[in-house]
N, C-alpha and C positions, 0 to 999 in steps of 0.2 A: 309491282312497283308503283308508286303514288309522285309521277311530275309534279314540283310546285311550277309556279308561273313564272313563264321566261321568256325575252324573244327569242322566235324560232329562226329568228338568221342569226342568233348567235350560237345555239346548240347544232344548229347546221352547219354552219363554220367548223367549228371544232368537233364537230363526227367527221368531215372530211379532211382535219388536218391531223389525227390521230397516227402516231408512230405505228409500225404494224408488230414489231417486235419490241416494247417497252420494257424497263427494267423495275420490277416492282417491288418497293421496301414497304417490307412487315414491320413497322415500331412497336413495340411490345415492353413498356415500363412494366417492374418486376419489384418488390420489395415481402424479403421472407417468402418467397413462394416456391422453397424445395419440394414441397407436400405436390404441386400440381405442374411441376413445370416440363417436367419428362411426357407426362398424359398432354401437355399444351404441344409440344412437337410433335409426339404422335398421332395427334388431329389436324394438326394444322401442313406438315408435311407433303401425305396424300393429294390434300384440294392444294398446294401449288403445284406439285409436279400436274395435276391435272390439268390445269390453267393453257401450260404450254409455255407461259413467259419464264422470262430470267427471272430469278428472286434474289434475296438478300434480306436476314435478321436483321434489325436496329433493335440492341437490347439494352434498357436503362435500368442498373439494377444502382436504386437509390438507397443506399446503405442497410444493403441488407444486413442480417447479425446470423444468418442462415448460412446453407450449402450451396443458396442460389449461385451463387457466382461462380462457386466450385462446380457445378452441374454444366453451369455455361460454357465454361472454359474448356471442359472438357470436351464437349460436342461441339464447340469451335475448333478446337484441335486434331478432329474426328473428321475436319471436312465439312462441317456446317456451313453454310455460305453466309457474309454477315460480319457483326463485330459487334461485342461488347463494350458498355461505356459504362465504369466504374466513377461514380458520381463521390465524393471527398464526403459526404454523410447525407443523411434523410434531408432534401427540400422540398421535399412534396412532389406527387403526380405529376401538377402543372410544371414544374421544373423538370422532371424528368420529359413530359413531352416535349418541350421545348427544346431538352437536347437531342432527342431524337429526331424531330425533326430538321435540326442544323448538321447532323447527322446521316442523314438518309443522304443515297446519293442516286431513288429510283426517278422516274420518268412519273410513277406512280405512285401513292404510299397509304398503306392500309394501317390505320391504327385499331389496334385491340387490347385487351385485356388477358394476361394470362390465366385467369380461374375459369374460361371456356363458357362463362354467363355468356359470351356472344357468340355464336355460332359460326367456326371458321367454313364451313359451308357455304356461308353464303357468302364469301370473298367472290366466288367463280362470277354471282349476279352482279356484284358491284361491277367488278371488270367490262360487264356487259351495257351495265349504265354510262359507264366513261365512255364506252365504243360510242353510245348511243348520241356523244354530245353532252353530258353532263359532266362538272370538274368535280363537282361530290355528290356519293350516294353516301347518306348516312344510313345508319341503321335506326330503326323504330321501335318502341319498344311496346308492344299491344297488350301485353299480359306481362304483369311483374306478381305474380302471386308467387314467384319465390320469395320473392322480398318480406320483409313482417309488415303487419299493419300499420306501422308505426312511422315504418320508413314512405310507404307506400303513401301515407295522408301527407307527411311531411314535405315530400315530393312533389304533389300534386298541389299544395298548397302554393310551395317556392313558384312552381312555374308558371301560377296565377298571377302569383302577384309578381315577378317579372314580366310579365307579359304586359300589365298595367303599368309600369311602370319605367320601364325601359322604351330605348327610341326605337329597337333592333325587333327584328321578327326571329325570337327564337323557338324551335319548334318543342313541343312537348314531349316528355319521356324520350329523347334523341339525350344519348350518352356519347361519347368518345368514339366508340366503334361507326367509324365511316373511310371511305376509300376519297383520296383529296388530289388532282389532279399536283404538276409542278407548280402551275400558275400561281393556285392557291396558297401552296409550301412558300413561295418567293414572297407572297404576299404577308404569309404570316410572319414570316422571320423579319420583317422591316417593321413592325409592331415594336417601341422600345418598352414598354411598360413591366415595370420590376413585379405588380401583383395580376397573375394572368390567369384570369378567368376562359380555360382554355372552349367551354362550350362558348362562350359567348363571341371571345373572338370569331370564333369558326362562322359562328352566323354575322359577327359584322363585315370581314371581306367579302359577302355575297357570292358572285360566281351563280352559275344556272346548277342547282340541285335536285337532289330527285331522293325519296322516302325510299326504302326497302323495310316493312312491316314485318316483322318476329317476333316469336312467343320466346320470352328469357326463362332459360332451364337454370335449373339450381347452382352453386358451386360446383366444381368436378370433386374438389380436394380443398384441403384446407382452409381457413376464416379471415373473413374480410378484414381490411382494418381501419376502413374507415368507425369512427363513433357516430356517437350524434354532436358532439361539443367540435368535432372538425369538421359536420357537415353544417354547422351553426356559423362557423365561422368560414366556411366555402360560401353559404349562402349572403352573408356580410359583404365576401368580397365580389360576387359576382350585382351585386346590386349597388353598389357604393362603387363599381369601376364600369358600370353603363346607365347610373342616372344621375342627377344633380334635384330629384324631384324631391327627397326625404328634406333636401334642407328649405327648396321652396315651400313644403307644407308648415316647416316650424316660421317662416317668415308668415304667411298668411295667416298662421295662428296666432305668433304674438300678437299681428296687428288688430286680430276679433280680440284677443283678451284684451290690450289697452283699450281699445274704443268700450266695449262693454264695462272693463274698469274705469273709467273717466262720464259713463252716461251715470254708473249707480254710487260714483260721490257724486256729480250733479244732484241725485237724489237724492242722498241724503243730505248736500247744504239745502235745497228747495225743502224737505221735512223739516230741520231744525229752527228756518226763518218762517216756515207758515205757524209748527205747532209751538214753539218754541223751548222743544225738548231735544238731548241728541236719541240716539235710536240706540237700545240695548241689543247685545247679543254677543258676547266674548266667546261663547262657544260654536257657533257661526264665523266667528272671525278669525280662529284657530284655522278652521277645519279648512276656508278658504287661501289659509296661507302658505297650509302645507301641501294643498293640492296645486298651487302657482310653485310653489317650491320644487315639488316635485316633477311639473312640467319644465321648468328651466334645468332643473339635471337633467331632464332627459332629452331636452333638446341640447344642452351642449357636451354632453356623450354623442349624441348624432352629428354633429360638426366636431369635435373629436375623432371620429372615427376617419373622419375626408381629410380631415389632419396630417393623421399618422399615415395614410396611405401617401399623402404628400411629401412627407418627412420620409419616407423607404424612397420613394422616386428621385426625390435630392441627392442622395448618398450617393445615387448610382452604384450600386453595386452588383455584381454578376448575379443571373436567377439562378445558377449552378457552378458548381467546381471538379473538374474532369480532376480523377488520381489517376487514370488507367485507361487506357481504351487495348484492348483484348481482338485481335483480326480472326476469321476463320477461313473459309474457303472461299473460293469466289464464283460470283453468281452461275447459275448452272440451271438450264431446265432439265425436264423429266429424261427425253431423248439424250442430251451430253452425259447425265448421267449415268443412261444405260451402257452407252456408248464406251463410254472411260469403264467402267465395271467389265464387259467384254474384254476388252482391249485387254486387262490387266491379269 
């Protein structure tokens, strides 16, 4: 495990104010994922009963067009401990987490992914991290050579230049999968912002954290869904909702292009009153107009962009819309459930 930097009378505080029996929610957004969701409870299962604590599913199946939901329903009905939350159509991940987390009702809560790219193994070290004083242990990600080349430059690209850019210390190749104290959970859910760039939040509430480094194994089943045209516009909105710096660059820019426009007509009135000729070149003067042209669209597509994220925030409209919420059993460690199994 990799401590980032913290005071240690606040990790010390909170190792010695830790419930000894916590109840911990599994959030698990789900879209189309029949192909692997059966293999996702049978991994993930075992490492809670091992744990010792109470558990509970939080599953956000965001309009699946699958058996997903049918699969759930049924292993909720089965005794699963937990509840389904049947979202009214697709709004994205970040919306699904979001209901997940208003959702969860653990002490603790681990978020993951159902395709098993995060290894439910390492739930048991997170839990150890929280003992230890930390409100999150995220997961790390040290090896993505599942990933394609593509994603993998793309990636490493984005979190440069966030990194540059943004006021926030967000850590690199850190996904979704990490374990988040309540604190945190109360913390995030008072965030009102309609486009939610959920890594980024996770690092602006701060809180004392700590790295757990893993090699990310392939799919178990099934394909992903993200593209690149939504990871284009994931990275849009994670960078347009934690900086104000894009639009400060097109202001410092205008202002070199007029100053440099304003020094070379000085030149050329000072050429036409010494030599007293004007100065040829129409195709120079094309070429300069379509390139200031073409900066002004693209600065005001860039202030377009803070625009429209301003106009979603206006409407105020919900990040999600519940059709269903789906109960199963109720939380239960390993021991209860031996127990009840005996008994019966």
């Amino acid at each position: 495990m990799q401590a980032a930097a913290a005071s240690k009378i606040y990790v010390s505080r909170r190792q010695g104010s830790r419930p000894a029996a916590p109840l911990l929610s599994v959030i698990v957004p789900v879209f189309n994922e029949e192909d692997v969701i059966r293999h996702f409870l049978e991994a993930t299962r075992p490492v809670l009963e091992r744990s010792g604590l109470k558990y509970e599913y939080v599953f956000i199946d965001d309009g699946s067009r699958d058996r997903t939901a049918d699969i759930l329903a049924e292993q909720l009905q089965n005794g699963l401990p937990g509840r389904l939350l049947g979202l009214s159509r697709n709004f994205g991940k970040e919306a699904a987490l979001s209901a997940g987390l208003e959702a969860a009702r653990g002490d603790i809560a681990v978020i993951i992914d159902a395709d098993l790219q995060d290894p439910p193994e390492l739930i048991v070290q997170m839990i150890e991290g929280w003992r230890a004083g930390y409100d999150v242990v995220y997961g790390l990600r040290i090896d993505r050579s599942s990933d394609t080349l593509m994603k993998r430059s793309t990636a490493g690209m984005f979190y440069r230049l966030f990194d540059r850019l943004a006021n926030i210390d967000m850590p690199a190749n850190a996904g979704d999968f990490r374990l988040i104290d309540r604190a945190v959970i109360d913390a995030l859910l008072r965030l009102p912002e309609r486009n939610r760039f959920m890594k980024g939040l996770f690092a602006w509430v701060g809180f004392p954290v700590m790295a757990l480094p893993y090699e990310r194994p392939p799919r178990k089943a099934g394909t992903g869904k993200f593209n690149y045209w939504k990871l284009w516009n994931f990275a849009l909105d994670g960078l347009t909702g934690f900086t104000t710096l894009p639009l400060r660059v097109w202001f410092y820019g205008g202002a070199f292009v007029s100053l440099a426009a304003f020094a070379y007509a000085l030149y050329l009135i000072l050429y036409v009153v010494v030599f007293g000729t004007d100065v040829p070149g129409y195709a120079s003067l094309m070429v300069a107009l379509l390139f200031f042209s073409g900066v002004q669209l693209l600065s005001i597509g860039m202030i377009g962009e803070y625009i429209a994220r301003l106009f979603n925030e206006a409407k105020q409209r919900p990040v999600y819309i519940l059709q269903d919420v789906i109960e199963g059993g109720t939380p239960e460690t390993h021991e209860q459930g031996e127990r009840d199994a005996d008994e019966s």
